[in-house]
Every structure is written in structure tokens, then in C-alpha cells.
PALO-991141 format. One record per atom (N, C-alpha, C): residue number from 1; atom name; x, y, z. Coordinates in steps of 0.001 Angstrom, whole numbers, padded with zeros to 6 digits. Atoms other than C-alpha are relative to their C-alpha. Layout:
NUM, CA, X, Y, Z
...
This chain:
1, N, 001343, -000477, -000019
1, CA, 031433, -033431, -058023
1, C, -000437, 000324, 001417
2, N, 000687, -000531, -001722
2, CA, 028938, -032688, -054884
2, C, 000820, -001594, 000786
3, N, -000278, 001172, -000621
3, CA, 029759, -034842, -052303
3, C, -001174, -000127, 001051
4, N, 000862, -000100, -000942
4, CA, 026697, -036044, -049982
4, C, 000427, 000064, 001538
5, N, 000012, -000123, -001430
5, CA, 026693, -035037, -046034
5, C, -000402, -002166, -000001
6, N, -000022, 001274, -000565
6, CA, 026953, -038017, -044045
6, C, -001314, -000008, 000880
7, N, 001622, 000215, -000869
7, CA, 023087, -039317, -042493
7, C, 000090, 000146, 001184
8, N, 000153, 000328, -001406
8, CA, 022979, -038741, -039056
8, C, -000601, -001614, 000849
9, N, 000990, 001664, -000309
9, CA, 021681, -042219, -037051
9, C, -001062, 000995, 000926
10, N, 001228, 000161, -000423
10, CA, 018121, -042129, -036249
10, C, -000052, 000170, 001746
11, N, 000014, 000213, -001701
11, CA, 017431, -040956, -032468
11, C, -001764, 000221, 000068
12, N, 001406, -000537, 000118
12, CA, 013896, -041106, -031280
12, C, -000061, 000996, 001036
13, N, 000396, -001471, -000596
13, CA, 011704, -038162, -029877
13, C, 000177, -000732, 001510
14, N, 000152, 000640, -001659
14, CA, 011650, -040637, -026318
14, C, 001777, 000664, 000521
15, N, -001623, -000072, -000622
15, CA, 016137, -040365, -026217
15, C, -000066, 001557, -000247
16, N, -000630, -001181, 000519
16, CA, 016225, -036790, -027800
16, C, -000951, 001010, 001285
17, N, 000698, -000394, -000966
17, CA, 013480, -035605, -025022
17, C, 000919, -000296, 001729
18, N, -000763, 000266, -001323
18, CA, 015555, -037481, -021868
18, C, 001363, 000754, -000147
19, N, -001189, -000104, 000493
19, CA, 018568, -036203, -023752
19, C, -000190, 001768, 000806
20, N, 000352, -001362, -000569
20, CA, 017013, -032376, -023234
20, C, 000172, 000336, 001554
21, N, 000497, -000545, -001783
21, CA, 015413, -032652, -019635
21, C, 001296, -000640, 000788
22, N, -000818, 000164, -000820
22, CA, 018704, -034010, -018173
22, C, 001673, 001138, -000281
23, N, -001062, -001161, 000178
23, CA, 020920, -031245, -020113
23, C, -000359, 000954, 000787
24, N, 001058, -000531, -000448
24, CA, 018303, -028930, -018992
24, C, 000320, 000271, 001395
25, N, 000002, -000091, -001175
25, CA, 018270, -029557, -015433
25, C, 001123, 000475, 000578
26, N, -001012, -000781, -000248
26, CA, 021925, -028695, -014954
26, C, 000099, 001131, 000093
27, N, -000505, -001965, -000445
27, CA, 021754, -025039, -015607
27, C, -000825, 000535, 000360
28, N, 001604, -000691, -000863
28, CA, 018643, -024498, -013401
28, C, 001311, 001140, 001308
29, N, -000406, -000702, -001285
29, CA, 019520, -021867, -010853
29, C, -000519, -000049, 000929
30, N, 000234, 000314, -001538
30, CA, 019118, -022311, -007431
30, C, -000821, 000755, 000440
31, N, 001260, -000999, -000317
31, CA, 015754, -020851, -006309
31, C, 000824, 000784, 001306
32, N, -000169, -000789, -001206
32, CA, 016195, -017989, -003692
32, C, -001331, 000946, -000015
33, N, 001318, -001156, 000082
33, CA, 013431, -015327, -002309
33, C, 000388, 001114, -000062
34, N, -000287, -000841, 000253
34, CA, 013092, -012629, -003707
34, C, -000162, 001278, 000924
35, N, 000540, -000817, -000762
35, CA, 013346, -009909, -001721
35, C, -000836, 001780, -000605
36, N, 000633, -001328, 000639
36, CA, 010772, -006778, -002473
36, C, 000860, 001408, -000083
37, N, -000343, -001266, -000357
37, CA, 011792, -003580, -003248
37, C, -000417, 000983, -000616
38, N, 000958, -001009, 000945
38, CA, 009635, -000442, -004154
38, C, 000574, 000952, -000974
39, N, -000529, -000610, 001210
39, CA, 010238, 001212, -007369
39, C, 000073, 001242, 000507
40, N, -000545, -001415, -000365
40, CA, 011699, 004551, -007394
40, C, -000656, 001112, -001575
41, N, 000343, -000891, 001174
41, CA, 009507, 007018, -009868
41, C, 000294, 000895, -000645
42, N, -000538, -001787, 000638
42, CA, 010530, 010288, -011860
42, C, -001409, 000810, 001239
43, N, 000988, -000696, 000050
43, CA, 006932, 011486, -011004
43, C, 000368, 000167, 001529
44, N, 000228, -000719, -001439
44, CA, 007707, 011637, -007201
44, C, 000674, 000653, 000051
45, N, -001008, -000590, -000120
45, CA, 010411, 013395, -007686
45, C, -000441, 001658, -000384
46, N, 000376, -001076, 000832
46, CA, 008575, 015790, -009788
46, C, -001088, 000853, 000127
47, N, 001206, -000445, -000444
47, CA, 005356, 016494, -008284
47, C, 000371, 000165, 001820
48, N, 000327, -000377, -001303
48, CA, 004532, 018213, -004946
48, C, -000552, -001358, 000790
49, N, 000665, 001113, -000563
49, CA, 003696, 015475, -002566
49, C, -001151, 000715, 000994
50, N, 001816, -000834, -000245
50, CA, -000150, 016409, -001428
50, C, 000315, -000865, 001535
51, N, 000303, 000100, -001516
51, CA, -000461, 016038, 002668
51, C, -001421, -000273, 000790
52, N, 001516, 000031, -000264
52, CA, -003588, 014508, 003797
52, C, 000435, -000162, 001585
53, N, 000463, -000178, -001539
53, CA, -004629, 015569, 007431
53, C, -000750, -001296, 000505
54, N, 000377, 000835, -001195
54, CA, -004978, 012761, 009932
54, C, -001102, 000421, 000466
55, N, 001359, -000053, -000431
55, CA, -008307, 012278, 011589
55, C, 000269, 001067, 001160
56, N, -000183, -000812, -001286
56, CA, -006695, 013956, 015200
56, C, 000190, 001559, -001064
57, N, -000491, -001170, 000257
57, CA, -005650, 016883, 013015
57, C, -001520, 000578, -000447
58, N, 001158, -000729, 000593
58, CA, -009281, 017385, 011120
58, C, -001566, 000392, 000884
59, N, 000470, 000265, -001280
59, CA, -010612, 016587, 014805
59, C, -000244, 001397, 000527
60, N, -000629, -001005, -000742
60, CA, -008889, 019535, 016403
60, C, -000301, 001296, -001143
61, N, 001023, -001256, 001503
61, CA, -010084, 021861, 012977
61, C, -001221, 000239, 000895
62, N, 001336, 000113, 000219
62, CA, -013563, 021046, 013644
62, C, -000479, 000776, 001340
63, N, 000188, -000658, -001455
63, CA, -013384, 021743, 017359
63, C, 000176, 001370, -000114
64, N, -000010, -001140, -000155
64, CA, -011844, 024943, 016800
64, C, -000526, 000835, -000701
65, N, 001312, -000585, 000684
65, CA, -014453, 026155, 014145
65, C, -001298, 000126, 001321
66, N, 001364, -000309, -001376
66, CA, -017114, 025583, 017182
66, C, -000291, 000691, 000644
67, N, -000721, -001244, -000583
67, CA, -017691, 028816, 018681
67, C, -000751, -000403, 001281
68, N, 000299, 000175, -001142
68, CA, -017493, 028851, 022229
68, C, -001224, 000285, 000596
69, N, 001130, 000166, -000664
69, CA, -020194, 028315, 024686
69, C, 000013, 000884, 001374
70, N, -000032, -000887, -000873
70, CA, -020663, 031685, 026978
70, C, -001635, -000294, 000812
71, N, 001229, -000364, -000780
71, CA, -022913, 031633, 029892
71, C, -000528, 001116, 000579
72, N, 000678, -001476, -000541
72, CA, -025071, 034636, 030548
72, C, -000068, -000237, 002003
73, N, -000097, 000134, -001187
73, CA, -024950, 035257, 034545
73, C, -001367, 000416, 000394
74, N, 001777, -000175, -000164
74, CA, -028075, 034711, 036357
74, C, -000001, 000980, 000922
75, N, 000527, -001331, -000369
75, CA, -030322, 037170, 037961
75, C, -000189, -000605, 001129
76, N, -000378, 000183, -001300
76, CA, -030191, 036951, 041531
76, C, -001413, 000209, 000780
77, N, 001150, -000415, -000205
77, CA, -033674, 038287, 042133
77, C, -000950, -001311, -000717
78, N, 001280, 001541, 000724
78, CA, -035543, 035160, 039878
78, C, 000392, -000767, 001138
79, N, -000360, 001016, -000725
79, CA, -033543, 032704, 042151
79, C, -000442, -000245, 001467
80, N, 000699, -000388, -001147
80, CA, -034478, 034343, 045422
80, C, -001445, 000054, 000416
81, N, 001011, -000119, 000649
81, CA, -037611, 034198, 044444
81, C, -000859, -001182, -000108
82, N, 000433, 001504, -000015
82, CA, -037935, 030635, 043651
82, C, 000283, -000580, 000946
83, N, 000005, 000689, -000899
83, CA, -036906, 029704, 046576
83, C, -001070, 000764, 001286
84, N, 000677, -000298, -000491
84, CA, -038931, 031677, 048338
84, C, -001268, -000626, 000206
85, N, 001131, 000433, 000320
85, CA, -042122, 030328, 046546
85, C, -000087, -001503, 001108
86, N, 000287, 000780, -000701
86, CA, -041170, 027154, 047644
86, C, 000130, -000187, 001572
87, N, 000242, 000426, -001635
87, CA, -040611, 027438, 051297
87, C, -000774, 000430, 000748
């Protein structure tokens, strides 16, 4: 006929817990740091990379939008004139 399995003996949750955390601890791996390293995307590969102008560069724009500063040449007759008054 059947034949019954044989009972296991009784372990409690206290031995079957120390039993774990000391199997356990053996196949821990040895911490190390990780060192970073930045992912590599499709999308940069795939898109134009957009160029933003540095402050010296939007600097040197701005300046050369400014239109130069011409001095009219003075009249030679006002000047002569004013000094005259005063002496």
C-alpha cells in the first residue's frame, strides 16, 4: 500500500533563523565603490547637439551691434572766441 514519508524532527523558528543568517553571510560579496559612469544615449547620437554661446561670446555680439561713437570736429572760431571772452 502507500507508505508514509518519514516526520522530519521539529526545529524551531530561533535554530532555523541562526541556521539562515550564518548560511547567509557566507555568500555576501565583498563591498567595493562603485565607480560612476555616464550613460551613453541613442538620442545623442541622433539629434544635432544645440551650442549655447558663452557669456564672452554674447558679450562681444552685443558690443558689436553698438554703433560706433563718431565725433563731429569742432569749430575753431566758437573756441577762439571763448577764450577770448574770458581773458
Amino acid at each position: 500500500m502507500y507508505a508514509r514519508e518519514p516526520v522530519p524532527p521539529f526545529v524551531s523558528i530561533a535554530e532555523m533563523m541562526k541556521k539562515f543568517q550564518s548560511s547567509t553571510r557566507e555568500m555576501k560579496h565583498k563591498l567595493i565603490l562603485t565607480r560612476p559612469k555616464e550613460p551613453e544615449f541613442v538620442t545623442a547620437q541622433r539629434v544635432r547637439p544645440t551650442r549655447v554661446k558663452s557669456s564672452a561670446e554674447l558679450e562681444e555680439e552685443m558690443m558689436a551691434k553698438i554703433p560706433k561713437f563718431k565725433a563731429r570736429p569742432r569749430n575753431k572760431k566758437v573756441i577762439f572766441f571763448v577764450i577770448y571772452i574770458y581773458i
